[in-house]
N, C-alpha and C positions, 0 to 999 in steps of 0.2 A: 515379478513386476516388469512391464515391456519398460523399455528405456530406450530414449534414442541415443547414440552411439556418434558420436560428432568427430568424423577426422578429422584429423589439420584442417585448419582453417585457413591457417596461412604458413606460409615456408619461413616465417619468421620467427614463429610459435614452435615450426620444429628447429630450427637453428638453435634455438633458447635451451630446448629442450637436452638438445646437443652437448651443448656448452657446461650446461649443470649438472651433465653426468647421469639427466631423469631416463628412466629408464623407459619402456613404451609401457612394461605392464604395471609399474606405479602411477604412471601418469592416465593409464586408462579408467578410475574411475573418476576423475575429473573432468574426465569428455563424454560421462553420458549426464541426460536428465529425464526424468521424468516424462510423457509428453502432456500429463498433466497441468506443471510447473509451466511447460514451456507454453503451453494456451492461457495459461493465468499471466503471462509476463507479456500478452499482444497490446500495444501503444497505440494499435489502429484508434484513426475519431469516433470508431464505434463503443471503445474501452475505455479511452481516456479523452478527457474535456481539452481541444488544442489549445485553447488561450489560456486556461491556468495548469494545465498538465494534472489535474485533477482527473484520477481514477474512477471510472463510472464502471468499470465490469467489478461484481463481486464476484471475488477469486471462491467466495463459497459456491458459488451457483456453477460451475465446472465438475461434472465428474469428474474419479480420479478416471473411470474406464474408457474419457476421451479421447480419439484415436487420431491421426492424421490417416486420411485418406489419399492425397497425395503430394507430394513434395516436390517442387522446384527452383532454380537457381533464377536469378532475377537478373540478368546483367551481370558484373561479376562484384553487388555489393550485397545482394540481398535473398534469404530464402521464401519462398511463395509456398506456405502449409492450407490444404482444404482441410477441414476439422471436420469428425463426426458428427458436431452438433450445431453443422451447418455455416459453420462460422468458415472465412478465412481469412487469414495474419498474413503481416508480410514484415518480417525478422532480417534487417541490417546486421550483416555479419559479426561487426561489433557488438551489437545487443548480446548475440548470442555468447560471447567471449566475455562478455563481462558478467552473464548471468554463471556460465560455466566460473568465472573467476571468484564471483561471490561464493558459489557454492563449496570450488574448493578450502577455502578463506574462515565459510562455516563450519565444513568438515576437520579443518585443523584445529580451529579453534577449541570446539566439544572436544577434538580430542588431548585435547591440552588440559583438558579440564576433566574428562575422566582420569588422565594421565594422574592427577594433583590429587584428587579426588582418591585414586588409590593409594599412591603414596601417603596421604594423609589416613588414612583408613591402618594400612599397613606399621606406621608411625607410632601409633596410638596405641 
């Protein structure tokens, strides 16, 4: 599966990283996603309703084989994705930090729960 691969974001994220002892290749899969995910999670007014923040893109209607065609820095807050399916997003660094942050969060989570799940199993 392609996945986008998200350096640092910011030198604060690697200080953090620093500090915690995380190593780069534990913490690397937390820095990729999907580019899938990352077109289903566009806030543009063409996806989401501005005045109630009401979601209008159905995240089914995205292939997973959607591609970014090209990618750029917007200033230094925001990334500019052209999509293959003609679309384009424009992704606040933060957005993408917090999707990355969910994801790791889920990823823990499950595995907390396979983790119980076999000790429970193993128990029995």
């Amino acid at each position: 599966d392609p996945k986008f691969v998200v350096s640092s974001l910011s030198e604060e994220k690697e200080e953090a990283d620093t500090e915690a002892g995380t190593s780069e290749n534990a913490t690397q899969e937390s820095k990729t996603m999907a580019p899938a995910d990352l077109r289903r999670a566009c806030r543009c007014a063409a996806c989401v309703e501005e005045m109630t923040g009401k979601q209008l893109l159905d995240p089914a209607s995205i292939p997973d084989s959607v591609m970014p065609l090209t990618m750029n820095p917007t200033g230094n807050y925001a990334l500019s994705v052209d999509w293959s399916d003609g679309h384009r997003s424009l992704y606040p660094y933060r957005q993408i930090r917090s999707l990355l942050e969910a994801k790791r969060e889920g990823n823990e989570e499950s595995s907390s729960k396979d983790e119980a799940s076999v000790k429970e199993e193993v128990s029995v």
